[in-house]
N, C-alpha and C positions, 0 to 999 in steps of 0.2 A: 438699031432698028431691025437689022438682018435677026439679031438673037429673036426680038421678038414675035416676028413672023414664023421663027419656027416653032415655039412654045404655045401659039394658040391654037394647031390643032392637037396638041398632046391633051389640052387642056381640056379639048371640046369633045376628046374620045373619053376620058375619064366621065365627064359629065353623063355621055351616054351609056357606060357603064352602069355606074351608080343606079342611071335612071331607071335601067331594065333591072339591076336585083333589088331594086325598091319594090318591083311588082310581082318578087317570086321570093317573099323571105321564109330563109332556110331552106332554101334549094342550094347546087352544088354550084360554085364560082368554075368559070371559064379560065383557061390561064392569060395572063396579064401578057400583053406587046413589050418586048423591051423600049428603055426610056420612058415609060409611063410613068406620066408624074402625079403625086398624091392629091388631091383635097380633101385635106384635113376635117375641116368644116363639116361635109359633105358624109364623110367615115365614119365623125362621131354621133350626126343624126342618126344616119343607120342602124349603127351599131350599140349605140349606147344605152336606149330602153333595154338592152337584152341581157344588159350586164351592172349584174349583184355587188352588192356587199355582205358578207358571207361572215356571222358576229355568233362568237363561241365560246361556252362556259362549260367549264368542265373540273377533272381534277386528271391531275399530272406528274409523274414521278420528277424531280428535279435531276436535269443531266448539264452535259456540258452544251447542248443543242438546243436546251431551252432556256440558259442564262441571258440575261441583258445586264449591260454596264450599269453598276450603282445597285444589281441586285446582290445582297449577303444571306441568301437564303444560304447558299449552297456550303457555307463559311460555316453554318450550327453543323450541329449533329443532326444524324440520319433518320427522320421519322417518319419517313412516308410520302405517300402522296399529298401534294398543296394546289388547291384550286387557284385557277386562272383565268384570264378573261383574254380571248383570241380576236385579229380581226384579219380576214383575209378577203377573198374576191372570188366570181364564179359568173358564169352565163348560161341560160336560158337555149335548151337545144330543140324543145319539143314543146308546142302550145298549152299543153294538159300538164305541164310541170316539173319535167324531167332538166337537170341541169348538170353541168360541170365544172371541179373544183379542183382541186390538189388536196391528197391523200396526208400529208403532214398537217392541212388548216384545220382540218375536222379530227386528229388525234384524242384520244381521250376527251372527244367533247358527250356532254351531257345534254344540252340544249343549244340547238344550232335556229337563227333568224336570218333569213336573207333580207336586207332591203333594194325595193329597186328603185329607176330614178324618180318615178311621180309617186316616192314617199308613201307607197304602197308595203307591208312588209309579210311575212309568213314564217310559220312554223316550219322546217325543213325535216324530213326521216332521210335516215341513210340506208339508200338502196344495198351500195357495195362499195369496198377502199379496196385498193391496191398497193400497200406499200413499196414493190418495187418498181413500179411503173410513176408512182407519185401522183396516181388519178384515184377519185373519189366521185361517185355518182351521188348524187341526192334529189329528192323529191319534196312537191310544196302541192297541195291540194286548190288547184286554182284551173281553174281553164284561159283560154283566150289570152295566154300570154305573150311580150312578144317574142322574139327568136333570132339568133344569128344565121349570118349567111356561112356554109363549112366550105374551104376551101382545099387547096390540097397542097401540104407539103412538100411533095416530090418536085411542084415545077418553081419553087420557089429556089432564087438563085442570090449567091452573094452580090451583095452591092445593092440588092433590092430595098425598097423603102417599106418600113414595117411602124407600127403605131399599137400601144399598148392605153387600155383602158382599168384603171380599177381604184381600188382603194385603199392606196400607203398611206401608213401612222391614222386607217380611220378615214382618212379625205377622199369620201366617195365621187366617184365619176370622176378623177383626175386621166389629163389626157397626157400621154408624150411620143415622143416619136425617133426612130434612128435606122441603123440599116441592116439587115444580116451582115455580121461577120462573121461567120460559120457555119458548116452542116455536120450532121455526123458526131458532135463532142460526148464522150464518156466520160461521164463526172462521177468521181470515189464515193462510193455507196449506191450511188443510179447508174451504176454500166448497162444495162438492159434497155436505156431509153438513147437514142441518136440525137441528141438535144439538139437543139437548133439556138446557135451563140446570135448576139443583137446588141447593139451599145444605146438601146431605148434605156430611158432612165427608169429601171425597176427598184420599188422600195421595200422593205417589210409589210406586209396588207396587201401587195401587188399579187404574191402566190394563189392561184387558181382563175385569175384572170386572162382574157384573151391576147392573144395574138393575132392582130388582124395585118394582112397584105393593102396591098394600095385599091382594092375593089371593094373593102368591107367587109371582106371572107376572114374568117376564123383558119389561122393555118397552124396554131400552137395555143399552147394552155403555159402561162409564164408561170417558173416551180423554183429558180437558185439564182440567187449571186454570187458571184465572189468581191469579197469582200475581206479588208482586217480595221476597218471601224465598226462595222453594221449597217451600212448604209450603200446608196450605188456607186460604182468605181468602174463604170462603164462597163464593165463583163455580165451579163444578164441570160438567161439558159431558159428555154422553153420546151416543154415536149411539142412535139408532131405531132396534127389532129388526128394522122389517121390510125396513131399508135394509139391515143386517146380512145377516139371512137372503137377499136377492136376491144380493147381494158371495157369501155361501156356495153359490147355488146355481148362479152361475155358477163359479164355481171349481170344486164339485166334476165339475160335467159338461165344462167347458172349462179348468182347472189356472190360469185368472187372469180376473179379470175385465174384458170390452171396454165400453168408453166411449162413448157419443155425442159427437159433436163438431158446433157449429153455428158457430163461427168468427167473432162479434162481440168486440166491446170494449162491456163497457155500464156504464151507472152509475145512481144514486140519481138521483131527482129531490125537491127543495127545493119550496116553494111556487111562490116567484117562477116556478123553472123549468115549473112543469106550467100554472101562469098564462098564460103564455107559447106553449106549445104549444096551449092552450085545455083544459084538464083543470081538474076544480069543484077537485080534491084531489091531492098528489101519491101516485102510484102506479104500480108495473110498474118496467122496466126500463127506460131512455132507450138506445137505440145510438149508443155514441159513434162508433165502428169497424165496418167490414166487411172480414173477411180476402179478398183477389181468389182467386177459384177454390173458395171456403168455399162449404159446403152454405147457408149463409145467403146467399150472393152466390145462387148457383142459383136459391134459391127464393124469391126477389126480395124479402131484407129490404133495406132503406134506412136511410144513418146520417138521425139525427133521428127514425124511428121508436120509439115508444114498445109495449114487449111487455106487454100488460098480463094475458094468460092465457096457459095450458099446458096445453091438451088439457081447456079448458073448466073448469082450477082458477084461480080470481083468484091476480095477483099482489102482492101488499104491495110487496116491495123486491125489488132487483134482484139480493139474494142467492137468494131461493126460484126465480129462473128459476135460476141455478147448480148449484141443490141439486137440481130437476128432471132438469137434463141430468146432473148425476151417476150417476143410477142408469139413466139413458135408453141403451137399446143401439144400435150402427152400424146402420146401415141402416134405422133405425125411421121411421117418417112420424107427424109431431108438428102439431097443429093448435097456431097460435100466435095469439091475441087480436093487432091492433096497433091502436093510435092515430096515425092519418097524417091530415095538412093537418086536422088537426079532425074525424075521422070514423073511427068503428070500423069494421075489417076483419079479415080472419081469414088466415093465409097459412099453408101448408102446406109444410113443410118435410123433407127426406129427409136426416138427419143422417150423417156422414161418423163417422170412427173416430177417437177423441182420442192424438194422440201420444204413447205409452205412455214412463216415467221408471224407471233402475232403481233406484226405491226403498227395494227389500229387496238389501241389499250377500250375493250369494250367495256358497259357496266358488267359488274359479275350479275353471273345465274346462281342459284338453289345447286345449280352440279357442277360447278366451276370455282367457287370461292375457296376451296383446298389448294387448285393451280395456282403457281404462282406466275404472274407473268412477265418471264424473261425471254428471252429469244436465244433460238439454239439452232447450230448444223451437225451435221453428221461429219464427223472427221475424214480430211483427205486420203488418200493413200500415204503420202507424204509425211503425214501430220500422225499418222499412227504408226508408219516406220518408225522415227521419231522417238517418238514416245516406248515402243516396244509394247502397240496394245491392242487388240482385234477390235473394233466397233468405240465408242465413244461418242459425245456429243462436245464442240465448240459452243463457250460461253461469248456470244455476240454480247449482249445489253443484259445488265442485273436488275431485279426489280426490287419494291421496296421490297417486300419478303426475303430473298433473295440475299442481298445488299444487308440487311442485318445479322445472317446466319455468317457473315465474313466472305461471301462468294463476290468476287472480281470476274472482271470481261476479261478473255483471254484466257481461264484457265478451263481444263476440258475435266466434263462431267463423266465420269466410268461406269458407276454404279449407283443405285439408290437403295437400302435397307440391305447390302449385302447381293443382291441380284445388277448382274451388268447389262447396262442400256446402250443401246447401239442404232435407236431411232426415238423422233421425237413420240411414235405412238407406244415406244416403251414406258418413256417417260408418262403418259397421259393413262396409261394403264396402270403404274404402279399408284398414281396418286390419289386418282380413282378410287383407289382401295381404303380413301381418305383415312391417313393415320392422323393420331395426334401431332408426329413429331418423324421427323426423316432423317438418318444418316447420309449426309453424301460424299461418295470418293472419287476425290478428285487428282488431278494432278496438275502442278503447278511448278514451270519452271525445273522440271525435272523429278519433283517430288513431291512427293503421296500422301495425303490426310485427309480427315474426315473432318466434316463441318454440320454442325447441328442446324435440322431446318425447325421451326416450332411452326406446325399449320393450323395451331388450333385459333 
């Protein structure tokens, strides 16, 4: 009887919640009292007109990232792009249309339809993708629609109760629910996003769906799982709305969003390792690398340096300096904590602009269809030691084109027709010049040959 006396006013502060952002939708959420308990019921009234199912046709290069069990596309030989039919989820941020989704659901789509839940549906354009951040903005020509309430990541704690709305395998407006079990996580290929971990049951179709808190507030965009069937296994990853929201705000006023760039190699440190450096604890980032000509070269970082802040926020691991510089814009000036020869310093740095990947496969233009669309970087300092070669580009993702000339991920692109390329607007230059046909020299594995491109 005691238990219950205490649970009914949690119960009746929740109710009063609800009640007041029932009458301010899409205003900012308040932070939550600890021990606040959810209604569920309650959450998904709220929240749930405002949230999509996000259904896409397109065409698509076959990789290992878009296989499903029982398909043997991947088994033929190599001919290209093969259309597909995508289904993922998204939410309603602004009455006149404006919504958010995950930058993987809308890849290579051709024609995107949101449906909502009173089986209303629309045509969607794509404002802006982001493929490092894994957000995508889209637009639907509608007014009077309704809207989430946005809440705020930062006061979200583990243990918290969190409820995910969207549409796995297709099954729109499925609800589930579970609790933070982490902040901050740096997932291989998304280090730039501080994902926010959750053991809510996320499925496939769940991606670009909400994350809502126990008030009905949007506090994450649901984007990974892990997984080794394909289904959920309890570990579930969302980005932070307010990483989101900055990804949307520069797209809407700029059509993509620009990068910071500071141009090390860095890594974790161990005990031993920060014993070593003279640190009581390991912490920050270690520089393995400094790229020559990097804004980090500039501003006089040192490999051996240790970054242990970011504009006066401590750093745990060396993925939150990542996730900082993710949403950090060009030309910014970033105060950086370091640990050198034993003594804490502070160095100032003027970030350069990170070399943009086309990660959203668009339709080709009348001035594009010569490009082939692979994805490329500029080789490290390290990686052209290495090698023994000034300038270079890193083969990330091969494309159909690409992929039939014999070019593999992993090996690094030197030159095209005899002239060496050492940025991606090399590259976009020489292609430009649309040949019939391109030699490229690469290097692979230590050694050197040429591979026919046919661009006609």
């Amino acid at each position: 009887m005691s238990g219950l006396r205490w649970r009914l006013p949690a119960l009746a502060l929740l109710a009063c919640a609800l009640a007041a952002s029932a009458t301010e939708p899409g205003g900012t959420a308040a932070p939550l009292p600890g021990g606040f308990v959810p209604n569920h019921r309650a959450i998904v009234e709220l929240a749930g007109p405002a949230v999509v199912g996000v259904e896409v046709v397109g065409m698509r290069t076959p990789s290992a990232s878009t296989w499903a069990p029982g398909d043997e596309t991947l088994v033929l030989p190599f001919k290209g792009k093969l259309p597909f039919h995508g289904q993922g989820s998204g939410f309603f941020i602004s009455s006149d249309g404006l919504l958010l989704t995950s930058a993987h659901v809308i890849q290579g789509a051709r024609r995107i339809t949101v449906r909502l839940s009173d089986r209303r549906q629309f045509r969607a354009e794509v404002v802006g993708s982001d493929p490092t951040t894994d957000v995508a903005v889209l637009r639907v020509k509608a007014t009077g629609l309704p809207v989430v309430r946005l809440g705020r990541a930062d006061l979200l704690q583990v243990g918290d109760p969190v409820v995910v709305i969207g549409s796995p395998f297709g099954l729109e407006q499925s609800v589930s629910q579970g609790i933070v079990s982490a902040k901050g996580r740096a997932l291989p290929g998304y280090a730039a996003v501080p994902h926010i971990q959750t053991d809510a049951s996320v499925n496939p179709g769940h991606s670009g769906g909400p994350l809502l808190d126990a008030s009905a507030s949007v506090v994450g965009i649901n984007a990974q799982i892990y997984s080794l069937s394909g289904g959920y296994e309890g570990l579930s990853f969302a980005v932070p709305i307010d990483v989101a929201l900055r990804v949307k705000d520069q797209i809407v006023a700029h059509g993509r969003m620009r990068h910071g760039y500071l141009g090390v190699s860095i890594q974790n440190l161990d005990l031993t390792l920060a014993n070593a450096f003279g640190l009581e604890r390991p912490h920050g980032a270690l520089v393995a690398g400094v790229d020559v000509g990097s804004a980090a070269e500039k501003g006089g970082l040192r490999v051996g340096d240790i970054v242990t802040a970011f504009n006066g926020a401590p750093l745990g691991h060396a993925g939150e300096l990542t996730s900082h510089l993710g949403v950090a814009s060009p030309g910014e000036r970033v105060r950086l904590g370091v640990w050198r020869a034993r003594k804490a310093q502070e160095v100032v740095v003027q970030l350069d602009q990170a070399m943009e990947l086309d990660g959203a496969e668009e339709a080709p233009t009348a001035t594009d269809r010569h490009e082939p669309q692979w994805r490329l970087r500029p080789l490290t300092a390290q990686e052209s030691s290495l090698m023994g070669v000034v300038g270079g580009l890193w083969v990330e993702e091969v494309s159909a084109l690409t992929a039939q000339a014999g070019l593999l991920a992993g090996d690094a692109l030197l030159a095209i027709n005899l002239t060496p390329v050492q940025s991606l607007e090399d590259v976009r230059r020489l292609l430009h010049e649309r040949p019939l046909s391109a030699a490229l020299l690469i290097d692979r594995d230590g050694q050197r040959l040429y591979l026919p491109l046919e661009l006609d």
